[in-house]
C-alpha positions as CSV (number, residue, x, y, z in Angstrom):
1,X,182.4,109.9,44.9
2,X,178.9,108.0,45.9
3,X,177.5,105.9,43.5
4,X,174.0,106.6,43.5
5,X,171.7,103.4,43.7
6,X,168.5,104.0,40.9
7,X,165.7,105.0,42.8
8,X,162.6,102.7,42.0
9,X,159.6,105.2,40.8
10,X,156.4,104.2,41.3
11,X,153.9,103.7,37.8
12,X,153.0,107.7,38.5
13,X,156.4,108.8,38.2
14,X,156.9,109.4,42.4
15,X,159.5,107.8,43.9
16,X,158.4,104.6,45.8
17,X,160.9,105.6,48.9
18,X,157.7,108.2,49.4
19,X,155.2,105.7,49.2
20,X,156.8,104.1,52.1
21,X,154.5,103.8,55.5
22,X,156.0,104.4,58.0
23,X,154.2,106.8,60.3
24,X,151.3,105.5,62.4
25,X,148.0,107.3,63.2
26,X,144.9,105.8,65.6
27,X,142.1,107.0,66.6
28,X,139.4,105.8,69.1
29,X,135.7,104.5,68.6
30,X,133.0,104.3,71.0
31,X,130.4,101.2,70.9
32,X,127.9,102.7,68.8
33,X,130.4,104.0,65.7
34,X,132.1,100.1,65.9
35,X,128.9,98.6,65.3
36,X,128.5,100.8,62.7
37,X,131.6,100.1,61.0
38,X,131.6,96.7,61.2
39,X,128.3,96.8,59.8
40,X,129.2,98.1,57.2
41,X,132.2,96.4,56.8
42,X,130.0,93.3,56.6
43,X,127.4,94.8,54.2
44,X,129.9,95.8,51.6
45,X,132.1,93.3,52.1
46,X,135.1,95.2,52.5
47,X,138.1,92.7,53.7
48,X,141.0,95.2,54.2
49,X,140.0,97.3,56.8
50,X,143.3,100.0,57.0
51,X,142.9,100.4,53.3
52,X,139.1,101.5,53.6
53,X,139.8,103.5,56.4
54,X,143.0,105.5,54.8
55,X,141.1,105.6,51.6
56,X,138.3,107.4,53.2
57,X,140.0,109.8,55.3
58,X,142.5,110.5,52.4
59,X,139.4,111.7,49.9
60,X,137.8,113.7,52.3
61,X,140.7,115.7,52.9
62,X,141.9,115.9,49.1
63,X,138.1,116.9,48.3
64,X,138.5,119.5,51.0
65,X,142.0,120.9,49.7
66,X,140.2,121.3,45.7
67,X,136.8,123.0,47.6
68,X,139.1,125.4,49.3
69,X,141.8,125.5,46.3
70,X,141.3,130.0,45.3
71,X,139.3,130.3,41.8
72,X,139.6,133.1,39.4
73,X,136.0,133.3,39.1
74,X,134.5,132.3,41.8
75,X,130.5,132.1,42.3
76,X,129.8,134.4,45.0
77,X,126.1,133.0,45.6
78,X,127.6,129.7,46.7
79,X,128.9,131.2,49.6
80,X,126.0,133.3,51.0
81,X,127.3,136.4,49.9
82,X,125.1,137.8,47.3
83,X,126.0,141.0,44.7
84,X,122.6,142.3,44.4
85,X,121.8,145.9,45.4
86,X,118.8,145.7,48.6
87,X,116.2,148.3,48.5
């Protein structure tokens, strides 16, 4: 029988195993959105670059998963659609 080693869990309760990383994504810039960025890394001061970066991709896509997330009642108007009867 395996003894089981206790997994460490992380202060929200998810195993820290998962907060492991260890898969690698790039991407490519061209001159003018490098200046940019380093501008603004500059401006505001940010020092850790890969944390900014993952930080800001990682919100747009959560916002993006909660805007798409189905509603009960959702507000047709906010899409275009309108229930109003055209004479």
């Amino acid at each position: 029988m395996a003894v089981q080693k206790n997994v460490k869990k992380h202060h929200n309760g998810t195993d820290a195993k998962l907060l492991i990383r260890k898969h690698r994504q790039s991407f490519m810039l061209n001159e003018l959105e490098l200046q940019a960025l380093t501008k603004y890394f500059k401006k505001y001061k940010v020092k850790n670059h890969a944390k900014f970066l993952r930080e800001t991709v990682m919100t747009a896509v959560i916002k993006r998963f909660e805007d798409d997330y189905p509603r009960l009642f959702e507000d047709t108007n906010s899409h275009g659609s309108e229930n109003t009867i055209q004479f």
